[in-house]
N, CA, C and O atoms as CSV, one atom per row, in Angstrom:
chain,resi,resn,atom,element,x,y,z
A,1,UNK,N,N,8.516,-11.268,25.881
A,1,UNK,CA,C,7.447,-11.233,24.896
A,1,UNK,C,C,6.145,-11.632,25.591
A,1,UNK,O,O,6.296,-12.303,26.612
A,2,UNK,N,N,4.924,-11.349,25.232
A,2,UNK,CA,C,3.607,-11.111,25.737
A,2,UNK,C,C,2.799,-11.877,24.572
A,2,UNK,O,O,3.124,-11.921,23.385
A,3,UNK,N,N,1.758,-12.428,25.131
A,3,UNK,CA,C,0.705,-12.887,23.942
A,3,UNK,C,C,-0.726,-12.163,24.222
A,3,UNK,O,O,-1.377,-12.594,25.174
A,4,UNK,N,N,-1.077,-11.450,23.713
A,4,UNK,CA,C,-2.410,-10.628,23.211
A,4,UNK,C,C,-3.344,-11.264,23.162
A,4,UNK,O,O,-3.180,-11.773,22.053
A,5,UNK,N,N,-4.533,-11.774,23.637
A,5,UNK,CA,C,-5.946,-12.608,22.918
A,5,UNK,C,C,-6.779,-11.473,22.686
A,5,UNK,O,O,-6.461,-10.533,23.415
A,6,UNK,N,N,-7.797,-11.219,21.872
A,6,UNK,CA,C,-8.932,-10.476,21.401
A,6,UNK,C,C,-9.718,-11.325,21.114
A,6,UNK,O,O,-9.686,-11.585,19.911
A,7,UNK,N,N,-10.636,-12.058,21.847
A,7,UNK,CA,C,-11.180,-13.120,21.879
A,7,UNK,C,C,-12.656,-13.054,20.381
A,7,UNK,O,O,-13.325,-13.810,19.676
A,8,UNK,N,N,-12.443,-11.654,20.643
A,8,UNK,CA,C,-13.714,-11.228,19.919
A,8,UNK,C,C,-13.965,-9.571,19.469
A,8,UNK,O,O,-14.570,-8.890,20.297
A,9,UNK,N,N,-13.553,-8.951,18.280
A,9,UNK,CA,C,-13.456,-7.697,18.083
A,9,UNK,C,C,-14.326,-7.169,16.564
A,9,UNK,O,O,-14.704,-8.037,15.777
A,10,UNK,N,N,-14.511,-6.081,16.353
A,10,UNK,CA,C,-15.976,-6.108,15.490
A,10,UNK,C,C,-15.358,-6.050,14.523
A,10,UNK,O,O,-15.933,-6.933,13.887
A,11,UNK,N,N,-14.137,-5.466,13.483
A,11,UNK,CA,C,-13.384,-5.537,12.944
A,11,UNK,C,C,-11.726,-6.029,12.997
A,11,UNK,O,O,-10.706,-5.479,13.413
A,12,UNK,N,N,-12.063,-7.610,12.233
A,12,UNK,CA,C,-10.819,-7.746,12.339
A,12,UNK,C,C,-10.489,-8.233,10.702
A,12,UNK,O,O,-9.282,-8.394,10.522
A,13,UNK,N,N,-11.437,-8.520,9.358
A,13,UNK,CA,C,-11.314,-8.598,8.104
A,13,UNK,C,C,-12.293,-7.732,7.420
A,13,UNK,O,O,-13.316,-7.309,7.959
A,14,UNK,N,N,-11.891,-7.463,6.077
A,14,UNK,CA,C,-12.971,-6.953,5.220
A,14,UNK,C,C,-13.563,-7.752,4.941
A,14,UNK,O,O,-13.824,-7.513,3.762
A,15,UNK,N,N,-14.231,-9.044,5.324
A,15,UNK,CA,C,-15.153,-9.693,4.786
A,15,UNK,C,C,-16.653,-9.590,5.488
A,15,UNK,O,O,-16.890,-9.027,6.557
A,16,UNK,N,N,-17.513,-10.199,4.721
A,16,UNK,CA,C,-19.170,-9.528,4.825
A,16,UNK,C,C,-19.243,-9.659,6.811
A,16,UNK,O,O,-19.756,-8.982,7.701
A,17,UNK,N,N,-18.408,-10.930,6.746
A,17,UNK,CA,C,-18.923,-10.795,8.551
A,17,UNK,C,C,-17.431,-10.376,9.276
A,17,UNK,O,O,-16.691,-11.262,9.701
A,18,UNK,N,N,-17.147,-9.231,9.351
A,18,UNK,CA,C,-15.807,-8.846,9.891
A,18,UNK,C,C,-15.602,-8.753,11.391
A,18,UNK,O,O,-14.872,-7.850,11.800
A,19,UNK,N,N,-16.151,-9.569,12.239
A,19,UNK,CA,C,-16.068,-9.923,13.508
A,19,UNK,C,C,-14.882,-10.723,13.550
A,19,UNK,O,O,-14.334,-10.995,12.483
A,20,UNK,N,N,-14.414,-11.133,14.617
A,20,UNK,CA,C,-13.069,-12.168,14.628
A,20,UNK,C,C,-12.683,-12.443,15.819
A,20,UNK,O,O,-13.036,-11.635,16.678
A,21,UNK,N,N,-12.145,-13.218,16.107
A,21,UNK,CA,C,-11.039,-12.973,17.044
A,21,UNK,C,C,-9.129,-12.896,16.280
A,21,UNK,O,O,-8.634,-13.227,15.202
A,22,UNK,N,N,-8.683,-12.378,17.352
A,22,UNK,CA,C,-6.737,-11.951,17.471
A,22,UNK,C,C,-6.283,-12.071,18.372
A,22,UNK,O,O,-6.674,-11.787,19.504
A,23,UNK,N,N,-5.218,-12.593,17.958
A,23,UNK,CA,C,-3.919,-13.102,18.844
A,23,UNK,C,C,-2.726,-12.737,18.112
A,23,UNK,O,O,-2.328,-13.186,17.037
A,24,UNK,N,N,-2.038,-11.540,19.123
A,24,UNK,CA,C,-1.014,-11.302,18.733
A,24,UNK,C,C,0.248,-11.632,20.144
A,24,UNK,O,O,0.144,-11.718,21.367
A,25,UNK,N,N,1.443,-11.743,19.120
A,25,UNK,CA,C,2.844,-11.845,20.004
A,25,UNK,C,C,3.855,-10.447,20.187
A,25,UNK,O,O,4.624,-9.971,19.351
A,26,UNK,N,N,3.676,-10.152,21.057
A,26,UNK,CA,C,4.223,-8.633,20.865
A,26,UNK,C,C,4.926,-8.183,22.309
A,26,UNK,O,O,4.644,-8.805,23.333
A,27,UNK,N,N,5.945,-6.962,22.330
A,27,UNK,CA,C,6.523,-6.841,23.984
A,27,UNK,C,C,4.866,-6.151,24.809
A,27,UNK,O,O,4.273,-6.474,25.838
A,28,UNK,N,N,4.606,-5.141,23.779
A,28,UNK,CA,C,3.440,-4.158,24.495
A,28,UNK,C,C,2.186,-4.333,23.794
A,28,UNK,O,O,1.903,-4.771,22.679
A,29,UNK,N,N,1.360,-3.762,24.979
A,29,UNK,CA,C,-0.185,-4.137,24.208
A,29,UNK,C,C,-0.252,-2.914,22.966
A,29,UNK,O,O,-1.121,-2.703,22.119
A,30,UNK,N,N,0.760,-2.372,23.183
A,30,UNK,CA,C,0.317,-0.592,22.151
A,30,UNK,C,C,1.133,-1.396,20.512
A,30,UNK,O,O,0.743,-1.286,19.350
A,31,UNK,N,N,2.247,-2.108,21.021
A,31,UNK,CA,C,3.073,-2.608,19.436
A,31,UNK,C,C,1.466,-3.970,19.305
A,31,UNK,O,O,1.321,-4.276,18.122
A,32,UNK,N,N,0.859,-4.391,19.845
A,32,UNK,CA,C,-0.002,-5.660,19.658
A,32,UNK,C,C,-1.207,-4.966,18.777
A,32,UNK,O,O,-1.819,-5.657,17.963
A,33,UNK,N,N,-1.481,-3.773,18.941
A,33,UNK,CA,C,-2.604,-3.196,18.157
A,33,UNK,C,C,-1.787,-2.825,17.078
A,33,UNK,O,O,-2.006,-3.451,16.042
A,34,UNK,N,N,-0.998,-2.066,17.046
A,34,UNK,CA,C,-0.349,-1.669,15.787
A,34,UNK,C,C,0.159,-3.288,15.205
A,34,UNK,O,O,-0.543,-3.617,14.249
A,35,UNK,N,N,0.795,-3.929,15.427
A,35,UNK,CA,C,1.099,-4.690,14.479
A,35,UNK,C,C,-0.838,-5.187,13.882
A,35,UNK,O,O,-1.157,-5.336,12.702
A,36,UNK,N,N,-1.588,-5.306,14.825
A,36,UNK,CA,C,-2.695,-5.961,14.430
A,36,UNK,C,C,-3.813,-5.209,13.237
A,36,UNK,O,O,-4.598,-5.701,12.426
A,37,UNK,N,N,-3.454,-3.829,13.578
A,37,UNK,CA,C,-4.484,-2.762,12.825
A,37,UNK,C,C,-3.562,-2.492,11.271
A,37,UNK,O,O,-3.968,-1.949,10.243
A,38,UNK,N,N,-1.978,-3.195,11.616
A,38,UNK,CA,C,-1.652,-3.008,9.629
A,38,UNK,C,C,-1.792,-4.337,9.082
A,38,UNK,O,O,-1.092,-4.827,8.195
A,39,UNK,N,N,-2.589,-4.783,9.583
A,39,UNK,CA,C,-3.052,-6.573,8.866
A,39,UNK,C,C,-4.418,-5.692,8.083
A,39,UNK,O,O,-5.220,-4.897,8.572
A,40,UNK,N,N,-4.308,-6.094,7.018
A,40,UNK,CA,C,-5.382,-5.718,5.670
A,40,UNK,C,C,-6.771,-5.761,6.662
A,40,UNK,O,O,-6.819,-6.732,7.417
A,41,UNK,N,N,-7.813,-4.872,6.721
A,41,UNK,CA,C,-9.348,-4.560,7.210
A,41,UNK,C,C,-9.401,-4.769,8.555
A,41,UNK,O,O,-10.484,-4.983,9.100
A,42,UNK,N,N,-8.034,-4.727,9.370
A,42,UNK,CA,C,-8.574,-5.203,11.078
A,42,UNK,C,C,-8.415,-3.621,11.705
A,42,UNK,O,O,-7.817,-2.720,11.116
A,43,UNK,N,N,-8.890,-3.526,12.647
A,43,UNK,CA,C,-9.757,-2.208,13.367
A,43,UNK,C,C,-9.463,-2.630,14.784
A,43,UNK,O,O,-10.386,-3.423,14.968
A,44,UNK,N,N,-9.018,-2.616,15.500
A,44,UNK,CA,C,-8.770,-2.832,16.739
A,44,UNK,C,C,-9.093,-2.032,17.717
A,44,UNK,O,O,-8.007,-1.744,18.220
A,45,UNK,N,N,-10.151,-1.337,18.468
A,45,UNK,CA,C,-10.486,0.159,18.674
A,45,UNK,C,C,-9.727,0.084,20.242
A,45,UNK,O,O,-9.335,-0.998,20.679
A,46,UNK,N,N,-9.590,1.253,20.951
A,46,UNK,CA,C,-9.235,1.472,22.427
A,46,UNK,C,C,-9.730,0.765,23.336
A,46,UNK,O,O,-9.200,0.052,24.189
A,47,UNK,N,N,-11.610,1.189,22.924
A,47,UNK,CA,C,-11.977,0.363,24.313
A,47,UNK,C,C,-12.622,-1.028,23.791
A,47,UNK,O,O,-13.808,-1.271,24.013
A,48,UNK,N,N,-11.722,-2.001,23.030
A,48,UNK,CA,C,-11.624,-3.285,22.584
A,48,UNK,C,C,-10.336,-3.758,23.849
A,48,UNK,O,O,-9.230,-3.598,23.332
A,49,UNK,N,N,-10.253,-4.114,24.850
A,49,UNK,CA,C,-9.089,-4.682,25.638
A,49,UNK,C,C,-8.940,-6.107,25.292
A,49,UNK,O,O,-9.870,-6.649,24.694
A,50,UNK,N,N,-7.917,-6.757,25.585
A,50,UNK,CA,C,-7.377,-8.126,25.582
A,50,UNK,C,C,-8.162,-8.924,26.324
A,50,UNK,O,O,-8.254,-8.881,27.550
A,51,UNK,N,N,-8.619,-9.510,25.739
A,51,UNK,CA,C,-9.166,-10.831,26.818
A,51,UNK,C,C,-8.152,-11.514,27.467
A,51,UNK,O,O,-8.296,-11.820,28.650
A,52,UNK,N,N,-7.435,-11.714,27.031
A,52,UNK,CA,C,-5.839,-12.269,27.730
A,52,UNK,C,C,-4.436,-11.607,27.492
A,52,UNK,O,O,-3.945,-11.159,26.456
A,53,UNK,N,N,-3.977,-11.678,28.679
A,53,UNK,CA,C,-2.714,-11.454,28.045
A,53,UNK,C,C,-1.335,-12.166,28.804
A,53,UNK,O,O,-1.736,-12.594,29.886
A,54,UNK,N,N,-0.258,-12.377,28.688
A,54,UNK,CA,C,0.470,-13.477,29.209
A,54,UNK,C,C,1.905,-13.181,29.035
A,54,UNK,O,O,2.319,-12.347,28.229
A,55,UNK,N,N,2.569,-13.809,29.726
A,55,UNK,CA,C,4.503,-13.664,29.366
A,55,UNK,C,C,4.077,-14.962,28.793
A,55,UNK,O,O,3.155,-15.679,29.182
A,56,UNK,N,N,5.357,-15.255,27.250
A,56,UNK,CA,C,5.798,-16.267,26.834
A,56,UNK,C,C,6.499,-16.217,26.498
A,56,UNK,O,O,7.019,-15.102,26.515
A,57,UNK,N,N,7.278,-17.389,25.822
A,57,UNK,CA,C,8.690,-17.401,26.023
A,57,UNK,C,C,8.744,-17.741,23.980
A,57,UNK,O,O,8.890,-18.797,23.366
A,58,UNK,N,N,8.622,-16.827,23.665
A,58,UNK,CA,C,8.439,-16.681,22.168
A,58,UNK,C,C,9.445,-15.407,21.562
A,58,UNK,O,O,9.540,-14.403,22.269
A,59,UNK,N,N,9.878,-15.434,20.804
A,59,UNK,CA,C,10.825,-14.190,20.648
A,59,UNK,C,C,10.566,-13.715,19.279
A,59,UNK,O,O,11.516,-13.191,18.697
A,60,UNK,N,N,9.435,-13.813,18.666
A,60,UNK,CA,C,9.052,-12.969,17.208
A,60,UNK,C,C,7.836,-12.641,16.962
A,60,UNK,O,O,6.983,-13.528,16.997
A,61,UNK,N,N,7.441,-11.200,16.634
A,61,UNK,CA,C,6.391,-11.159,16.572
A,61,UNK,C,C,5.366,-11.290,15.425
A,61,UNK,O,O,5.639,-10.923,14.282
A,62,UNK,N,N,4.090,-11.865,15.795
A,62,UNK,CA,C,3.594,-12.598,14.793
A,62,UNK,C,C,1.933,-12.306,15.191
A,62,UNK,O,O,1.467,-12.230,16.327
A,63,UNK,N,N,1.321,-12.192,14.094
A,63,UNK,CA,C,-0.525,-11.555,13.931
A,63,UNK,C,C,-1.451,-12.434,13.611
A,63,UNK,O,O,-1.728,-12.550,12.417
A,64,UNK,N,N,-2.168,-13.285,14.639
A,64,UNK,CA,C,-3.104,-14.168,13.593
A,64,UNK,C,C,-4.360,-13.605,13.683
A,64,UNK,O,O,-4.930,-13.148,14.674
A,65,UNK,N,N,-4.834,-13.712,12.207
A,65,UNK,CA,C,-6.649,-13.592,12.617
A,65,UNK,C,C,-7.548,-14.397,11.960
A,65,UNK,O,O,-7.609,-14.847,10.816
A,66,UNK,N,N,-8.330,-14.484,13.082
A,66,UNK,CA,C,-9.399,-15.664,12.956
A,66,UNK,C,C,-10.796,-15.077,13.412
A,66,UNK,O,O,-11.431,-15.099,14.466
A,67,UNK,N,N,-11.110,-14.226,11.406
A,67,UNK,CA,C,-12.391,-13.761,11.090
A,67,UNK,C,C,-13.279,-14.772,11.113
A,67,UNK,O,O,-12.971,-15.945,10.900
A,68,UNK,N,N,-14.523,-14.330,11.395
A,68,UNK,CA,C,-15.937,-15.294,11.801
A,68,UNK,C,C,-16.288,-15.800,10.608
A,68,UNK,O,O,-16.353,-14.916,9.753
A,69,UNK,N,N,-16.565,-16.992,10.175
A,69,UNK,CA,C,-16.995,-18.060,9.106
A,69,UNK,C,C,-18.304,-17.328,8.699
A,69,UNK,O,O,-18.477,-17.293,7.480
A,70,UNK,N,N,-19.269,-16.730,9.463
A,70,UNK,CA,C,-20.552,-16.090,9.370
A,70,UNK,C,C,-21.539,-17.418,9.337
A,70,UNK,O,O,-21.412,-18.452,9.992
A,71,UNK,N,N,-22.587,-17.065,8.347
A,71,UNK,CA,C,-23.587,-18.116,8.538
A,71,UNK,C,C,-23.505,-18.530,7.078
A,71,UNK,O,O,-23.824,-19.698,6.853
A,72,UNK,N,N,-23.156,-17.827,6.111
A,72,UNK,CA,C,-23.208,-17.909,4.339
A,72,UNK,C,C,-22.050,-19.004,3.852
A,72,UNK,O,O,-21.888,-19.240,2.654
């Protein structure tokens, strides 16, 4: 298993400021976008790459996102 960072991507919620960062747990970076792009308003585009990516020793895969607070 692999851990995904998207430190920073322009869509990752439908909310007014839908910037974010993602971190996903996944074998491939191709299952890390798909699991990430069927999370409700996230957009993950091609040339968006991983800011990180890593072996860990985790065995389920799992989507967090952490949309931008904005300024409001």
């Amino acid at each position: 298993m692999k851990i995904f960072i998207w430190e920073r991507v322009g869509q990752c919620s439908c909310n007014y400021h839908s910037e974010g960062g993602v971190t996903v747990f996944a074998e491939t970076e191709e299952r890390a976008r798909e699991l990430a792009n069927n999370e409700y308003g996230c957009n993950i585009t091609l040339e968006e790459i991983p800011d990180l990516v890593a072996d860990v020793d985790y065995t389920s895969e799992k989507v967090f996102i952490f949309p931008d607070a904005g300024c409001c």
